[in-house]
Structure formats: structure tokens, C-alpha cells
CHARMM internal coordinates of N, CA and C (Angstrom, degrees):
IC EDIT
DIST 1 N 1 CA 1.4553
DIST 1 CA 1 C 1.5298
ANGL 1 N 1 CA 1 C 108.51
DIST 1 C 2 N 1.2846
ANGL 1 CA 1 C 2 N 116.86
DIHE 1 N 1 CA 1 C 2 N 135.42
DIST 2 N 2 CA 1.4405
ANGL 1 C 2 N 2 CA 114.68
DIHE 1 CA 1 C 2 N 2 CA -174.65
DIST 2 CA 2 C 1.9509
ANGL 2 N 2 CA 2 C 103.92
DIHE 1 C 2 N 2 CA 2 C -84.24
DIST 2 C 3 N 1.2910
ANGL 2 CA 2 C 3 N 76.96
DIHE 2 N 2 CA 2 C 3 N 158.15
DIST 3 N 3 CA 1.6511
ANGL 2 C 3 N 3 CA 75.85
DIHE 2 CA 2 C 3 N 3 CA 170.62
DIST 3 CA 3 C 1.3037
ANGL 3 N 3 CA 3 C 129.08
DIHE 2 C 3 N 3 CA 3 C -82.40
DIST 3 C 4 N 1.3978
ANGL 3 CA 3 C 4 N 158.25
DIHE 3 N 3 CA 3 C 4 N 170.31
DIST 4 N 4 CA 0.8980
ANGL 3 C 4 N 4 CA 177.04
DIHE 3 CA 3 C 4 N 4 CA 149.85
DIST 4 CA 4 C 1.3348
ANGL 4 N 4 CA 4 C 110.58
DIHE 3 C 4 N 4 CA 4 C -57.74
DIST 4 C 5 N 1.4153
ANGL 4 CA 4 C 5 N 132.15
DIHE 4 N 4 CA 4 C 5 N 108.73
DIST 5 N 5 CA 1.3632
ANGL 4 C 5 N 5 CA 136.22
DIHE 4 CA 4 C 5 N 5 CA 164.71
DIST 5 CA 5 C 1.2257
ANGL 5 N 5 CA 5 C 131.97
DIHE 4 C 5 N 5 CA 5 C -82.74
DIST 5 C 6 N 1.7539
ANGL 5 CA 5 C 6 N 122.47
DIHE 5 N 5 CA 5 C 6 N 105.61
DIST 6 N 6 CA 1.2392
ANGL 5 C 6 N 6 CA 133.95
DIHE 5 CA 5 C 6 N 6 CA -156.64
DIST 6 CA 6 C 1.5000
ANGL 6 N 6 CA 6 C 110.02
DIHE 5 C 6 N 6 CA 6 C -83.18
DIST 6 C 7 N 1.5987
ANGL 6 CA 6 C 7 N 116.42
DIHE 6 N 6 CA 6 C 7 N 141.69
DIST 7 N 7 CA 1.2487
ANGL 6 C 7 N 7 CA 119.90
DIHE 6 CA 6 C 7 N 7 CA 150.84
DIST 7 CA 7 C 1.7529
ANGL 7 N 7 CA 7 C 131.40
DIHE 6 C 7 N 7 CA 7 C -54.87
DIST 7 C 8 N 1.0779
ANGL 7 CA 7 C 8 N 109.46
DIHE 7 N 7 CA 7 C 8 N -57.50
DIST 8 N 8 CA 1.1933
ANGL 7 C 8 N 8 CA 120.29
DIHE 7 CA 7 C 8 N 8 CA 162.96
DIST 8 CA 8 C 1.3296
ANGL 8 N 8 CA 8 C 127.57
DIHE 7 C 8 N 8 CA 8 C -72.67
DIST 8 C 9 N 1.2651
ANGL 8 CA 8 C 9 N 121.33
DIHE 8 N 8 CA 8 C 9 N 147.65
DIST 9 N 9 CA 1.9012
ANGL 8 C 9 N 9 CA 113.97
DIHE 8 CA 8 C 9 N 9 CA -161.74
DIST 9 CA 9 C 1.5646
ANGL 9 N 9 CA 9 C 89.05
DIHE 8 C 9 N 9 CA 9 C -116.00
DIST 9 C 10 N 1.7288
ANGL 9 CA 9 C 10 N 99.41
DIHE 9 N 9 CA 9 C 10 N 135.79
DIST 10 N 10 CA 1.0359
ANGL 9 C 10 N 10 CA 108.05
DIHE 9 CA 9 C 10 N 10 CA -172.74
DIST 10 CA 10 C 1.5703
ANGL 10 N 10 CA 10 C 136.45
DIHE 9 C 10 N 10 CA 10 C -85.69
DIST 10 C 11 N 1.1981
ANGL 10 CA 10 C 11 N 106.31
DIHE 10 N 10 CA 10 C 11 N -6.48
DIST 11 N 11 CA 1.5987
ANGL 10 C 11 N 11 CA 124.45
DIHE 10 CA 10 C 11 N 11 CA 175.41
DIST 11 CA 11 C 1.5351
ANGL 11 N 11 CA 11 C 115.96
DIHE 10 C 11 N 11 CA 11 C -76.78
DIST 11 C 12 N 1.7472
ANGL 11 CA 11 C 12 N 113.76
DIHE 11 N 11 CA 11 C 12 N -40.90
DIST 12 N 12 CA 0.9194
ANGL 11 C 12 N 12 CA 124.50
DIHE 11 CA 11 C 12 N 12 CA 147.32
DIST 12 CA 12 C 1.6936
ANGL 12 N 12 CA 12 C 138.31
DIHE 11 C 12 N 12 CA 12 C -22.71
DIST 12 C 13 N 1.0678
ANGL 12 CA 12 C 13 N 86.20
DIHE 12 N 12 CA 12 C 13 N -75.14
DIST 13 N 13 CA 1.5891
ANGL 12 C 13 N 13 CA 115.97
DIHE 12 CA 12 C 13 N 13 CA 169.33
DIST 13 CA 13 C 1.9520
ANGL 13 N 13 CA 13 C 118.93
DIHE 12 C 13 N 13 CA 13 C -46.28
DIST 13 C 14 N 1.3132
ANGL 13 CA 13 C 14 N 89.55
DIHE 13 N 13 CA 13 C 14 N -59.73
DIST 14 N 14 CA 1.4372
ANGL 13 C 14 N 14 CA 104.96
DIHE 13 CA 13 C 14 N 14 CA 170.08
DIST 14 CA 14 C 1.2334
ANGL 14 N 14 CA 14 C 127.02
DIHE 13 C 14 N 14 CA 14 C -57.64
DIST 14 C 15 N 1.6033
ANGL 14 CA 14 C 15 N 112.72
DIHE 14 N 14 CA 14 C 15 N -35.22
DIST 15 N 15 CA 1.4672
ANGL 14 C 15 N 15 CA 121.33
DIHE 14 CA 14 C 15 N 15 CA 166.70
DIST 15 CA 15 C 1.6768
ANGL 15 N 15 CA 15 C 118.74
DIHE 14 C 15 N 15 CA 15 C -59.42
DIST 15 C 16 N 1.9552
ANGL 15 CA 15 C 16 N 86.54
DIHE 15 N 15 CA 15 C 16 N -39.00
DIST 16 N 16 CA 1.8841
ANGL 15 C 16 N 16 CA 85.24
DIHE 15 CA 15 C 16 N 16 CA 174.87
DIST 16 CA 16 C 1.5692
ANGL 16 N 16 CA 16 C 115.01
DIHE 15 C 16 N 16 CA 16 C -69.38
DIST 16 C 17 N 1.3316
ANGL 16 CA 16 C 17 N 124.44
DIHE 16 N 16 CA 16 C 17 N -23.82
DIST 17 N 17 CA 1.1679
ANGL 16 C 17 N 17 CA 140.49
DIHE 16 CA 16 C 17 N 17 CA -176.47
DIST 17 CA 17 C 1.7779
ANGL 17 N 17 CA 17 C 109.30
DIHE 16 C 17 N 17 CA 17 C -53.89
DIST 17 C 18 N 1.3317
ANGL 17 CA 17 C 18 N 100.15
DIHE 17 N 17 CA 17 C 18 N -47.37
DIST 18 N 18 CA 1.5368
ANGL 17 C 18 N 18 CA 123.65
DIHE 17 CA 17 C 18 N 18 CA -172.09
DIST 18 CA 18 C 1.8415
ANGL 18 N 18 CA 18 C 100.59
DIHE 17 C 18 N 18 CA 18 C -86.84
DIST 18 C 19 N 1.1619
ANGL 18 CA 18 C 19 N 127.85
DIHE 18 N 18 CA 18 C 19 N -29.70
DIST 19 N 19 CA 1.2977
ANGL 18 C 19 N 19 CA 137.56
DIHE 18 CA 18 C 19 N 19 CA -178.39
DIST 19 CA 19 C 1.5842
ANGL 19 N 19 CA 19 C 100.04
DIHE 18 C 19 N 19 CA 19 C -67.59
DIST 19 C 20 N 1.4390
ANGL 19 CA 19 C 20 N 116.90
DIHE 19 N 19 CA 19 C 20 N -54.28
DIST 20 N 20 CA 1.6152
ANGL 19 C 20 N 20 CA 135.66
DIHE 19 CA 19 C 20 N 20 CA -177.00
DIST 20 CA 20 C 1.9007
ANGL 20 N 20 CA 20 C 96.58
DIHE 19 C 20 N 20 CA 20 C -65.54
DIST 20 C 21 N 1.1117
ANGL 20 CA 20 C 21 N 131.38
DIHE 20 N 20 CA 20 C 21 N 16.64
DIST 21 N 21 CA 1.6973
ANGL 20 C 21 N 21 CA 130.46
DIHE 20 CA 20 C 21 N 21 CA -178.92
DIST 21 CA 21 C 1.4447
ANGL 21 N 21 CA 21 C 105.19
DIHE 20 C 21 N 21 CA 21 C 83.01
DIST 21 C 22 N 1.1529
ANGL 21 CA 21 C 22 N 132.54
DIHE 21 N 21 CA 21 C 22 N -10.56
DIST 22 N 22 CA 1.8341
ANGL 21 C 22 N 22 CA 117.99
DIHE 21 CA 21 C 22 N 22 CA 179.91
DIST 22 CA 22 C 1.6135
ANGL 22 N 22 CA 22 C 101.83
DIHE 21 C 22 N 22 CA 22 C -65.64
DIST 22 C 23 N 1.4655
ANGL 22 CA 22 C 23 N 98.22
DIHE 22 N 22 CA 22 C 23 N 111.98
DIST 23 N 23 CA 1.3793
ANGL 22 C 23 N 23 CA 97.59
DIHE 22 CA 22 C 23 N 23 CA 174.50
DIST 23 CA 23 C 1.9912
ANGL 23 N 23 CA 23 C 109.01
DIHE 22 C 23 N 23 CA 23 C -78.02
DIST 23 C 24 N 1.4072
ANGL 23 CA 23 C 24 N 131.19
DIHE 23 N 23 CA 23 C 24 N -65.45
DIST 24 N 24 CA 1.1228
ANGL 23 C 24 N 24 CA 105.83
DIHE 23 CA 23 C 24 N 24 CA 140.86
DIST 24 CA 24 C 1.3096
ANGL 24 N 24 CA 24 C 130.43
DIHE 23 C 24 N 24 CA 24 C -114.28
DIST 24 C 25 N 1.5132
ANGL 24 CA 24 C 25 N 90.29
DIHE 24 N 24 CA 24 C 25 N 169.07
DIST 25 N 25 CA 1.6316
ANGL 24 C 25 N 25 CA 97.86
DIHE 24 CA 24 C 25 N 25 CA 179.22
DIST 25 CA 25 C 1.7620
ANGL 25 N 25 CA 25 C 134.70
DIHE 24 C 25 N 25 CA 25 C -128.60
DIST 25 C 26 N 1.0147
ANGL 25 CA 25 C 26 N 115.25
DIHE 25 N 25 CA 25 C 26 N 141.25
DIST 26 N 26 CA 2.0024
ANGL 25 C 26 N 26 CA 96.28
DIHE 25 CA 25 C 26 N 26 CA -164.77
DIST 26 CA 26 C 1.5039
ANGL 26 N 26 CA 26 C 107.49
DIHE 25 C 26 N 26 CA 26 C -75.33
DIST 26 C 27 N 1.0804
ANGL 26 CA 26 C 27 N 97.45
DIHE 26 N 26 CA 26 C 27 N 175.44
DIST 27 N 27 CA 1.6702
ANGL 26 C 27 N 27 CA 98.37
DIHE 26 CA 26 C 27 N 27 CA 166.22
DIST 27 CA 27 C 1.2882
ANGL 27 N 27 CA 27 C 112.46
DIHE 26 C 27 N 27 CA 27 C -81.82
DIST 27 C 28 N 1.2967
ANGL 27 CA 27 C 28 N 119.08
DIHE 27 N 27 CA 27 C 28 N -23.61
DIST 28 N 28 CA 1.4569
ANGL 27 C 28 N 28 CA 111.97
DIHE 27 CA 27 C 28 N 28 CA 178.51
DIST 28 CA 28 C 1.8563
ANGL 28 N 28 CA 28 C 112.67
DIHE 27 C 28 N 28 CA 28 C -61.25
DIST 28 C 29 N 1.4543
ANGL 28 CA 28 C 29 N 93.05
DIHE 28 N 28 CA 28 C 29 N -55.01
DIST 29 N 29 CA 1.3187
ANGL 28 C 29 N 29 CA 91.66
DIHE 28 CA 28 C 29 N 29 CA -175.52
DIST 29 CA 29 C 1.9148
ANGL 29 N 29 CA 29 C 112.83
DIHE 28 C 29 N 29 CA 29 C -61.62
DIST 29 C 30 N 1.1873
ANGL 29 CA 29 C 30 N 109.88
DIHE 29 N 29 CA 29 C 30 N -23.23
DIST 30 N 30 CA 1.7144
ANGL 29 C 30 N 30 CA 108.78
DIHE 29 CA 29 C 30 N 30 CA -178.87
DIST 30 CA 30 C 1.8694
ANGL 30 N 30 CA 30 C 87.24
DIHE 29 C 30 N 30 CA 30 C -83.35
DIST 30 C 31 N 0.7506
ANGL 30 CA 30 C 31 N 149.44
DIHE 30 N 30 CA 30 C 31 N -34.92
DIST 31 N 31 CA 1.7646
ANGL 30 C 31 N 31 CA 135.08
DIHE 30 CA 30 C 31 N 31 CA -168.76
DIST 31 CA 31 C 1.8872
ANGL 31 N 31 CA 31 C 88.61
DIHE 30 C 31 N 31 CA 31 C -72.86
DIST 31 C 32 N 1.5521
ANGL 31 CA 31 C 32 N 118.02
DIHE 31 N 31 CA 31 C 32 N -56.55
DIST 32 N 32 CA 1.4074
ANGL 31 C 32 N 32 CA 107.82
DIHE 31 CA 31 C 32 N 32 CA 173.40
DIST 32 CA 32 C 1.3182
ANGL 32 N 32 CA 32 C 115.39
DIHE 31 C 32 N 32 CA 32 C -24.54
DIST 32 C 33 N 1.4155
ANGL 32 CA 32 C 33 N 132.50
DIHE 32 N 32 CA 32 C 33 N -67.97
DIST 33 N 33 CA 1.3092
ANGL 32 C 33 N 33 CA 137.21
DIHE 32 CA 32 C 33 N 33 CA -127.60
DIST 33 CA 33 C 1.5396
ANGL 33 N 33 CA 33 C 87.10
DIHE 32 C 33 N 33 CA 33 C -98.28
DIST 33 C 34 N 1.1574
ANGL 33 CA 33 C 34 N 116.30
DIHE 33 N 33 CA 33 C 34 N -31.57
DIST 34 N 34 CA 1.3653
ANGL 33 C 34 N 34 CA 116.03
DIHE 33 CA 33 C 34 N 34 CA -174.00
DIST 34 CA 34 C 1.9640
ANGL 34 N 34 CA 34 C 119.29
DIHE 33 C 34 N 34 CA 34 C -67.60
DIST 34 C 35 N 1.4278
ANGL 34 CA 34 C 35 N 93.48
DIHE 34 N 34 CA 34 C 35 N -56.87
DIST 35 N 35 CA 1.8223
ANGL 34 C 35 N 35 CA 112.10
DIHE 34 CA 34 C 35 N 35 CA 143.79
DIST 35 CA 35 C 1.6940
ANGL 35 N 35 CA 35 C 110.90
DIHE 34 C 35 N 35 CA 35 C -28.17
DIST 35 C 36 N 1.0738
ANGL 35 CA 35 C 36 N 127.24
DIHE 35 N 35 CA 35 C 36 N -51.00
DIST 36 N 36 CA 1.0718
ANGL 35 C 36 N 36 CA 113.45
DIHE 35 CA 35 C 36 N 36 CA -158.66
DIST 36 CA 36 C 1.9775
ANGL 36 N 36 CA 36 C 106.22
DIHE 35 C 36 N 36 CA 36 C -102.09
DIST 36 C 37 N 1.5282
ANGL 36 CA 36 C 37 N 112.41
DIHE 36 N 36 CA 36 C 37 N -23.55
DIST 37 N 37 CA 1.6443
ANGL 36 C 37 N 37 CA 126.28
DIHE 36 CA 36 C 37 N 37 CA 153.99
DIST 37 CA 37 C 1.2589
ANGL 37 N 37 CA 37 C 100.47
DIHE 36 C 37 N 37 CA 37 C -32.23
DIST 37 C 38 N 1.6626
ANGL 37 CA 37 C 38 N 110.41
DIHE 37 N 37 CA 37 C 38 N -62.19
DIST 38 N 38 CA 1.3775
ANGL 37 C 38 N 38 CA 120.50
DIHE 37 CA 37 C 38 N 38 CA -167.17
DIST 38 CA 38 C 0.9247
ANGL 38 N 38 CA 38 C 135.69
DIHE 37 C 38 N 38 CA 38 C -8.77
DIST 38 C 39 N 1.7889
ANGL 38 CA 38 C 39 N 88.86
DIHE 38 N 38 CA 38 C 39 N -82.34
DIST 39 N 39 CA 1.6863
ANGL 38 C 39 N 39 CA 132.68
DIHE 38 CA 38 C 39 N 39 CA -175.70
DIST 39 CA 39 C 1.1909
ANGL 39 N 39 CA 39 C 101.46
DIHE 38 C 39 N 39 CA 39 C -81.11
DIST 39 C 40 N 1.3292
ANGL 39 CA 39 C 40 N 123.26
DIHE 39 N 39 CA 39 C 40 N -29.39
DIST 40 N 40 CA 1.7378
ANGL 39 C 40 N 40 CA 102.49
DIHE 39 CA 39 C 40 N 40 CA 177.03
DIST 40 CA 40 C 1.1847
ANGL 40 N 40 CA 40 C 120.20
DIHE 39 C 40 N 40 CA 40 C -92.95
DIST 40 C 41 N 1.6248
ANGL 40 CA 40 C 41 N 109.67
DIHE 40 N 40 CA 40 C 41 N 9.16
DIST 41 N 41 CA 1.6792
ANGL 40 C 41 N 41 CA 95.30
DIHE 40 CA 40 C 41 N 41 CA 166.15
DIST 41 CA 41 C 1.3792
ANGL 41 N 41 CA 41 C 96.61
DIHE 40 C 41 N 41 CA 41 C -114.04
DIST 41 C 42 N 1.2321
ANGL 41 CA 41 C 42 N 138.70
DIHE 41 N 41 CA 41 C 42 N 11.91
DIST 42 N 42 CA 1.5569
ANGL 41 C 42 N 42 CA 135.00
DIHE 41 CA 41 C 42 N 42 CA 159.35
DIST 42 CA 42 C 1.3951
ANGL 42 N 42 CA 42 C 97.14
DIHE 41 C 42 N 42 CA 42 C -77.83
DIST 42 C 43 N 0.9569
ANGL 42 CA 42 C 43 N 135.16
DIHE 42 N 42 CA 42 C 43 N -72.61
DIST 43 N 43 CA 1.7316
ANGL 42 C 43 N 43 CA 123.26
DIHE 42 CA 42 C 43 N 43 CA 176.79
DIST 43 CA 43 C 1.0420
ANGL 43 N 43 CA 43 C 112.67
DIHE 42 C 43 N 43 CA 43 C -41.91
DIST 43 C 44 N 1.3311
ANGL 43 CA 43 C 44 N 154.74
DIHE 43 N 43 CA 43 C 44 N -86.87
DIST 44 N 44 CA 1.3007
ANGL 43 C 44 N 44 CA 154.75
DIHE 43 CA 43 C 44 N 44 CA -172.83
DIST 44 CA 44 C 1.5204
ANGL 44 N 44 CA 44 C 106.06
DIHE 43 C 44 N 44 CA 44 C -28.16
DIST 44 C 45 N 1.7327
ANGL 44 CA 44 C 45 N 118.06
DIHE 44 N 44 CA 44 C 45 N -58.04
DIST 45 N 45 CA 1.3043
ANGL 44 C 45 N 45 CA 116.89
DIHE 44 CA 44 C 45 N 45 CA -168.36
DIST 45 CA 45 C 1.8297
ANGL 45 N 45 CA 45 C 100.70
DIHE 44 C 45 N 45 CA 45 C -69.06
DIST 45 C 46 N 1.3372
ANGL 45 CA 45 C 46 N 144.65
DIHE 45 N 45 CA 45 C 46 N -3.05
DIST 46 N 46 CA 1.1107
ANGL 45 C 46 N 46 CA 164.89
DIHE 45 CA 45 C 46 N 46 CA -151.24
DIST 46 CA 46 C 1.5341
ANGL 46 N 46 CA 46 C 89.93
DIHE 45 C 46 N 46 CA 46 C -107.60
DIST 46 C 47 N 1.0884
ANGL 46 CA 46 C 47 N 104.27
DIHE 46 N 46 CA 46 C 47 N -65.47
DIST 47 N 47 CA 1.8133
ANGL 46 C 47 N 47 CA 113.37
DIHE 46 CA 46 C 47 N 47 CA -166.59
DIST 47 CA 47 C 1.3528
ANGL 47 N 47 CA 47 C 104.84
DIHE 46 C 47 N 47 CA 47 C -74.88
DIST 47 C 48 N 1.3630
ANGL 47 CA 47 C 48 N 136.74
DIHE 47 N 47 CA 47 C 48 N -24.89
DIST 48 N 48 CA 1.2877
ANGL 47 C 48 N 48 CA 141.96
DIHE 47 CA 47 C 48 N 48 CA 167.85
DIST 48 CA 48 C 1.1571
ANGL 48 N 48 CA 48 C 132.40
DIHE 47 C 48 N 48 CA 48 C -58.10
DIST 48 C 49 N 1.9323
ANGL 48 CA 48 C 49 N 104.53
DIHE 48 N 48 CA 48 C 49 N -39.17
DIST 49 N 49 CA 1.3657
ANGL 48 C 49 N 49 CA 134.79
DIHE 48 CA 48 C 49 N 49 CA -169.50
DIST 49 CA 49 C 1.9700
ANGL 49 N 49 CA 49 C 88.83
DIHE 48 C 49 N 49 CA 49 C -89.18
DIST 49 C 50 N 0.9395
ANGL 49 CA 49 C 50 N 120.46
DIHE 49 N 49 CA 49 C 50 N -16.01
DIST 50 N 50 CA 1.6737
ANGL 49 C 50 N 50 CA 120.53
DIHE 49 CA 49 C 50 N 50 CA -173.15
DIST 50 CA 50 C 1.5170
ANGL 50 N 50 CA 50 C 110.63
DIHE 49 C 50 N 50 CA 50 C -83.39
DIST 50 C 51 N 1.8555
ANGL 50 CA 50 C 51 N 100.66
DIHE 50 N 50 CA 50 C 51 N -39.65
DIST 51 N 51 CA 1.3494
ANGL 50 C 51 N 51 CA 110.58
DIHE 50 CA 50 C 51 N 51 CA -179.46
DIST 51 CA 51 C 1.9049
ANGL 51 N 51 CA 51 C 111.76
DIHE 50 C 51 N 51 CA 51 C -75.30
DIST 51 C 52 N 1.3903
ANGL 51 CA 51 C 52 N 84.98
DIHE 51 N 51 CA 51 C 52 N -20.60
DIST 52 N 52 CA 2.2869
ANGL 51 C 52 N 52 CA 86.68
DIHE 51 CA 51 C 52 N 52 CA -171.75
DIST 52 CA 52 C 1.5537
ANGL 52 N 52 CA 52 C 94.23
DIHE 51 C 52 N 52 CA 52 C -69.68
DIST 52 C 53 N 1.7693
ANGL 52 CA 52 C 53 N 108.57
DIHE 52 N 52 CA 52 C 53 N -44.87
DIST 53 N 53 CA 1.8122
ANGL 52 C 53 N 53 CA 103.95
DIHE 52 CA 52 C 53 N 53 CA -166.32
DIST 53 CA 53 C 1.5103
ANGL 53 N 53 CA 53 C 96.38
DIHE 52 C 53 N 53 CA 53 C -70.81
DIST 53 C 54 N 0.6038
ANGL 53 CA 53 C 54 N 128.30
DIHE 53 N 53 CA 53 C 54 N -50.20
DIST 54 N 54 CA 1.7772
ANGL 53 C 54 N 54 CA 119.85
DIHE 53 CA 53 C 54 N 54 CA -175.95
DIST 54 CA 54 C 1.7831
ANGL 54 N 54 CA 54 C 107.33
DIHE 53 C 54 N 54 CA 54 C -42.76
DIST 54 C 55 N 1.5725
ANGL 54 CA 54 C 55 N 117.39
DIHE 54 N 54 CA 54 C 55 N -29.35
DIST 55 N 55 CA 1.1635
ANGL 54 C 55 N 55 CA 110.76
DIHE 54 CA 54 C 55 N 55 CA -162.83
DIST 55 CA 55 C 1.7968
ANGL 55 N 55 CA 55 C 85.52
DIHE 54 C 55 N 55 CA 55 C -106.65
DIST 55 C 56 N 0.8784
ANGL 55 CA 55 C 56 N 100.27
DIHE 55 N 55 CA 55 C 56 N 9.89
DIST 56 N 56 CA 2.0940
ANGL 55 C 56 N 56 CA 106.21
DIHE 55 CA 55 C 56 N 56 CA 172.53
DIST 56 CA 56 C 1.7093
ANGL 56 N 56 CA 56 C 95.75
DIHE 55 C 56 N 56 CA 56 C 77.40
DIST 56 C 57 N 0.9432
ANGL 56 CA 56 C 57 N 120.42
DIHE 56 N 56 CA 56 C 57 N -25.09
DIST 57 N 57 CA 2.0979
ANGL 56 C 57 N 57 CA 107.14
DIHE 56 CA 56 C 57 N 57 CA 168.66
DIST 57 CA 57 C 1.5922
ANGL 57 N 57 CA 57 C 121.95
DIHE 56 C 57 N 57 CA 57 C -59.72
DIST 57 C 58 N 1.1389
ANGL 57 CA 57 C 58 N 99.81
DIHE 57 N 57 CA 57 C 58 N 164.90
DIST 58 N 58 CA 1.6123
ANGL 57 C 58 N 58 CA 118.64
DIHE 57 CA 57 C 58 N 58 CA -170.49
DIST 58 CA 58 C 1.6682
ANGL 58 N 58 CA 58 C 98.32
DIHE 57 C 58 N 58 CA 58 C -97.35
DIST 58 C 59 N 1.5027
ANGL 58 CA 58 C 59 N 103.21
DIHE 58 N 58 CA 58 C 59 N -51.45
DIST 59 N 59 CA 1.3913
ANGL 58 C 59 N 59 CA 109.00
DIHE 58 CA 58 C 59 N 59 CA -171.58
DIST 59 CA 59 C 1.4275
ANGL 59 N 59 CA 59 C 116.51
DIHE 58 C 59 N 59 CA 59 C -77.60
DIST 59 C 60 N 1.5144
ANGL 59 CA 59 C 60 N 130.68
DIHE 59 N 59 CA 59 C 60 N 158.19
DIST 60 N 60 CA 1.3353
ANGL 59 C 60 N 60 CA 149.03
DIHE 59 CA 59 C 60 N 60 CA -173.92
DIST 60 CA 60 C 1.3528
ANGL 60 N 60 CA 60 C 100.90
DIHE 59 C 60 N 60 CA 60 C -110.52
DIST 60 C 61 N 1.5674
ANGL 60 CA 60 C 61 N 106.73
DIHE 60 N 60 CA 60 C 61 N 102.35
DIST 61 N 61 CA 1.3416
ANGL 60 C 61 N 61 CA 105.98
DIHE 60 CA 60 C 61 N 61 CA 177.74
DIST 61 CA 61 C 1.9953
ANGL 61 N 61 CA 61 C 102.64
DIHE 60 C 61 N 61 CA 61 C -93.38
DIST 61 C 62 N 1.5814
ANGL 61 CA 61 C 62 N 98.57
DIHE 61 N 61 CA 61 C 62 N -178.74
DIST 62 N 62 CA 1.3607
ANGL 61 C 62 N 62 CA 91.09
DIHE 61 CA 61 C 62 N 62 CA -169.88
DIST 62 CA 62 C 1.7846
ANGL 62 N 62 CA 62 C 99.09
DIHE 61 C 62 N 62 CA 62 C -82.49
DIST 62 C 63 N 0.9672
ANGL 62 CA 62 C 63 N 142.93
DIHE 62 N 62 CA 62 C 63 N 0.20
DIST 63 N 63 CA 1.5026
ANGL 62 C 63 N 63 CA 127.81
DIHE 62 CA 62 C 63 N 63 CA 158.94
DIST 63 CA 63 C 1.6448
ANGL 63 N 63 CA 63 C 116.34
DIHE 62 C 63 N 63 CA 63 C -77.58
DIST 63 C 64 N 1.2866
ANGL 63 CA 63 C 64 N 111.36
DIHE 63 N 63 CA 63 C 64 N -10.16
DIST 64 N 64 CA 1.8145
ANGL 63 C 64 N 64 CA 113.96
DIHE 63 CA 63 C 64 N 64 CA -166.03
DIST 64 CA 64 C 2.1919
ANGL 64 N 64 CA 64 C 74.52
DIHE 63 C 64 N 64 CA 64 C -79.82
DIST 64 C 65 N 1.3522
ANGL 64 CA 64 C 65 N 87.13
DIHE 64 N 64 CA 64 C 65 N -52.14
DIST 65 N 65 CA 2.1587
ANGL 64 C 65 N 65 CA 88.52
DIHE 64 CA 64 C 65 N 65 CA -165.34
DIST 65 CA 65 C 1.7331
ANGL 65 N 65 CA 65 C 98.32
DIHE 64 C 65 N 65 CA 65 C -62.72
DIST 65 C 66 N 1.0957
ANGL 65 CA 65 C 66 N 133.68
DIHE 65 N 65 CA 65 C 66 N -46.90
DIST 66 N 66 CA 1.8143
ANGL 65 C 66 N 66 CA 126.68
DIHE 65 CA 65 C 66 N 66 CA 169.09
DIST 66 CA 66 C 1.4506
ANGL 66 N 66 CA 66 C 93.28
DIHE 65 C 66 N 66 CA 66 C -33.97
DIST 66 C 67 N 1.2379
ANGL 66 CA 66 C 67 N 129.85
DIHE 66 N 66 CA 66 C 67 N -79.03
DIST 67 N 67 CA 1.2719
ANGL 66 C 67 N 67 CA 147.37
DIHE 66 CA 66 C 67 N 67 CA -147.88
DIST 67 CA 67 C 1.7965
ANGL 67 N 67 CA 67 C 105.64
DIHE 66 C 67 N 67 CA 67 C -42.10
DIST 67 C 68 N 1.5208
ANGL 67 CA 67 C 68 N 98.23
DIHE 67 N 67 CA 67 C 68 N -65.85
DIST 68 N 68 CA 1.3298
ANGL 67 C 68 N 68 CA 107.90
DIHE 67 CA 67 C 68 N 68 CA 164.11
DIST 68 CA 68 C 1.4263
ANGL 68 N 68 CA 68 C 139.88
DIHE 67 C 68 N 68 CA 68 C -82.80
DIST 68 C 69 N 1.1135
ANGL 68 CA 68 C 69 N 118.18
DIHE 68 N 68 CA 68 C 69 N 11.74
DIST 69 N 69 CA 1.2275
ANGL 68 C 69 N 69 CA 150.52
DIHE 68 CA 68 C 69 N 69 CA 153.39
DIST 69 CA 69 C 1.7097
ANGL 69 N 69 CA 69 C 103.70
DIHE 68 C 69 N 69 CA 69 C -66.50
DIST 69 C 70 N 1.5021
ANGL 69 CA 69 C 70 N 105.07
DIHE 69 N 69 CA 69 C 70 N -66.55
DIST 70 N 70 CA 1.6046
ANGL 69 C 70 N 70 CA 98.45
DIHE 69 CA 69 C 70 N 70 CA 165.48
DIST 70 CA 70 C 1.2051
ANGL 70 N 70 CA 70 C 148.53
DIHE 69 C 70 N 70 CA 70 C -74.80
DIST 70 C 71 N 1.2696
ANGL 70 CA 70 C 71 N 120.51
DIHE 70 N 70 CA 70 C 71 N -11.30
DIST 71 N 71 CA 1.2660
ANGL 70 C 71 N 71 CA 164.98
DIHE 70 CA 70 C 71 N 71 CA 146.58
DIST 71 CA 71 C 1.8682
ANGL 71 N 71 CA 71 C 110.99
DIHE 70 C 71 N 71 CA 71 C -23.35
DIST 71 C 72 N 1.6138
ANGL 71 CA 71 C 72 N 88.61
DIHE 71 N 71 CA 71 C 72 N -83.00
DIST 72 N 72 CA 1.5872
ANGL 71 C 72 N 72 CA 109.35
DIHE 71 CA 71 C 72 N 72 CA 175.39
DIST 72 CA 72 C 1.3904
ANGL 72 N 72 CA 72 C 106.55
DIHE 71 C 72 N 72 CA 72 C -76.82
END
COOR INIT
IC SEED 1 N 1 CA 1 C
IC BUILD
């Protein structure tokens, strides 16, 4: 089975994991958190892209992402 190619880099992540007090942590639980980065920045960037067409733009400025940031 091939792997799955992540948006988010996972060593990264894990360091913040360990920064937040996890002294260790599995990979399972860092692929979790990462899974869930995912999907919540596909929605948000979704809800952002809803707020630009309403304002007739293509582009996602950083108030369309505030917006939906507060939103969700």
C-alpha cells in the first residue's frame, strides 16, 4: 500500500507536540493530530473561499481566513 502524502510535515509537528509538555509521543498519535490539521484547514480554507466569492474575488485574503476562523 503506498503511503499517503502529507501536507503538514511531521517532525515538525511532533516537536510542537513535545514543546506543549508531551514528553513522548507515538506516531500514531502525531499522524492523528495531523489527520485532523488536515481537515480543519480544508474547511476553513472552504469557508474562506465562500467569503472571497461573496465579495466577487478569486483570492483569499487574510480577513476572508479571520472571518472563518470565527465562524467555525
Amino acid at each position: 500500500m503506498a503511503k499517503r502524502r502529507r501536507v503538514f510535515a511531521w517532525s515538525p509537528l511532533r516537536e510542537l507536540m513535545k514543546k506543549a509538555g508531551a514528553e513522548i509521543v507515538s506516531r500514531d498519535a502525531v499522524e492523528q493530530l495531523l489527520f485532523y490539521l488536515e481537515e480543519r484547514a480544508k474547511k476553513l480554507t472552504a469557508s474562506a473561499l465562500k467569503l472571497a466569492k461573496h465579495s466577487k474575488r478569486k483570492k483569499i485574503t487574510q480577513d476572508d481566513m479571520k472571518l472563518a476562523i470565527e465562524m467555525l
